[in-house]
Structures are given as structure tokens and as C-alpha cells.
N, C-alpha and C positions, 0 to 999 in steps of 0.2 A: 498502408499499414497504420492500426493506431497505436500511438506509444503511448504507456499509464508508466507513472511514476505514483508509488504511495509511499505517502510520508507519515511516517511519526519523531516524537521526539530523540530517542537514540536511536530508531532503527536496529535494534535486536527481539523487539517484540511484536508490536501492531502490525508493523508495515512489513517486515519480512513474513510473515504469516501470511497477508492479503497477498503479497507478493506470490507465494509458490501455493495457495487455494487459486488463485484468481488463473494461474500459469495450468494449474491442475484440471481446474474447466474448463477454460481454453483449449484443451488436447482432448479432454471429451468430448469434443463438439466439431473434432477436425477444425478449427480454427487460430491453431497455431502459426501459421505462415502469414495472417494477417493481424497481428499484434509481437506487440514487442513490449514486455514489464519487466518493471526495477521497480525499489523502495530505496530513500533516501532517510535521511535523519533531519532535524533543522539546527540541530545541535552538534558542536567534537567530544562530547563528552563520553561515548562508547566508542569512538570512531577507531575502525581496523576490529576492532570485535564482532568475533562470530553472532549468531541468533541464540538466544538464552535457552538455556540447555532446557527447563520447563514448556516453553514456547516450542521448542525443537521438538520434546516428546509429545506434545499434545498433536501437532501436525502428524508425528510418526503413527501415535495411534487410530488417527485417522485416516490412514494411508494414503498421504499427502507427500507426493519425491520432492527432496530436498536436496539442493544442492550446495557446493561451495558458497557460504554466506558472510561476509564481511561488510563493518556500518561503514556507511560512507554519507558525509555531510552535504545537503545539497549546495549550490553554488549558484552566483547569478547566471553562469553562462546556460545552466542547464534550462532555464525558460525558453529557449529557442529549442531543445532538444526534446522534446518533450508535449502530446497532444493537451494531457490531462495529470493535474497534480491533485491526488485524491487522497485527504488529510482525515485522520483517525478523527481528531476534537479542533476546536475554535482555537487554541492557543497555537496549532499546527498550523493553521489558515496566518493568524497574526505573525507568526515566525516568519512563511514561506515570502509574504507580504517586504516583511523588512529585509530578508534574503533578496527577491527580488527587485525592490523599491516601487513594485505594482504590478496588477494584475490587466493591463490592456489588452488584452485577448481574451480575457475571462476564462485560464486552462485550471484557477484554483477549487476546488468544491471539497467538502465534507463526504464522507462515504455514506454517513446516515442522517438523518434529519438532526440524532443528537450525538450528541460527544461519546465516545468508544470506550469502554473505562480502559487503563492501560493496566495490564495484571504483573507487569512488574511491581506496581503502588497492591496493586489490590490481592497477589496470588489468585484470581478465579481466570483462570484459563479457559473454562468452559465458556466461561459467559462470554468471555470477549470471543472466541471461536465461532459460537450462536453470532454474535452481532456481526460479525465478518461473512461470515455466510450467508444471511442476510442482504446485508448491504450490497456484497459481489453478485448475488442473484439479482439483484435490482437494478447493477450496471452493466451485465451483460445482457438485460432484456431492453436496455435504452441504448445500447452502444449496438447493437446486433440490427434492432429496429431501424435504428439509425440509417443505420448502413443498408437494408434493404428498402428503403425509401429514396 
């Protein structure tokens, strides 16, 4: 099974978004029973807070199942729990780093080549939705590949 943890900074917008598109392809593809995703925060500062009601309706209109969501901060022990920590922007990476104290396994990486804008700062839900969809097509043709190699 692989496990994906995506993280952003509060975990009510970036990362629960990837989290339930990423969970959503996953079941298109009959490939549910070989993965297992969460999203994490690197921060308490939304923590026990649902998915932002914006972020909530952009998924809904995309008819993307949502379920029970609450932030949850990630923690050192979660490195071991975890295949792949897949971070919206660079300052996620640097967070997840000093959360950690290192990455010797190499499970941290960026989702896209560049940083995600996060639309809580920016209000464009679409665009961060485009880059997510994006980025999760491109993980699950290296993680699928993967695995059939």
C-alpha cells in the first residue's frame, strides 16, 4: 500500500483539496485498496478546523466526495507513517524539515515543479484546483508506473 500525506500550511485548503481529488482518482481507477491519503498542516494554527467553506465548494462543484475534515498538525512521529510527504510550496518543505529534524529517506517533495499559490492569501480557487489537478495527474502516472515496474 502506498501512503501520501499532503501537506500545506493550515490544512483547510491546499492539502485537503489534493487530499479528496487525489482519494477521487484513486476510485476511478479501481485503485483504492492500494493507497491510503491524509493531508496534514505544518502549522496549529487552524488545527480541529474543518476544510474552508470556499475550498469545500470548489471541490463540491467539481463533484469531488468530501468527507469529514478536520486540520491536523503534522508531528515527528508521522515520518515513519507515511510513504510520501507531498508539500503545496517550499516553505511546506522547510516546515515539514524542522517538524521532522530531516528527511533521510527522501519521502518529502513539492507537488509541482513550483509553489501552489494558496487561495486562502489569493481567493482564486480555480487556479489553485488547475494546479492540483495537474500535479495529482503527474503523481499518479509516477506512482502507478512505479508500481508496475
Amino acid at each position: 500500500m502506498i501512503r501520501i500525506c499532503f501537506v500545506c500550511l493550515g490544512n483547510i485548503c491546499r492539502s485537503p483539496m489534493a487530499e479528496y481529488m487525489m482519494k477521487a482518482k484513486i476510485n476511478e481507477l479501481n485503485l483504492s485498496d492500494e493507497f491510503y491519503i491524509v493531508s496534514r498542516a505544518t502549522s496549529y494554527e487552524e488545527e480541529g478546523n474543518g476544510i474552508y467553506p470556499p475550498a469545500k465548494r470548489k471541490l463540491e462543484s467539481m463533484n469531488i466526495p468530501i468527507s469529514f475534515h478536520k486540520s491536523i498538525c503534522l508531528e515527528k512521529k508521522d515520518y515513519n507513517l507515511y510513504d510520501y510527504f507531498i508539500c503545496m510550496e517550499e516553505r511546506n518543505i522547510s516546515n515539514a524539515l524542522r517538524i521532522f529534524g530531516n528527511d533521510k529517506e527522501h519521502k518529502i517533495f513539492k507537488l509541482l515543479d513550483k509553489d501552489i499559490a494558496d487561495p486562502w492569501y489569493t481567493d482564486d480557487f480555480d487556479s489553485t484546483y488547475n494546479d492540483l489537478e495537474k500535479g495529482l495527474n503527474k503523481l499518479i502516472d509516477s506512482l502507478t508506473k512505479k508500481n508496475n515496474d
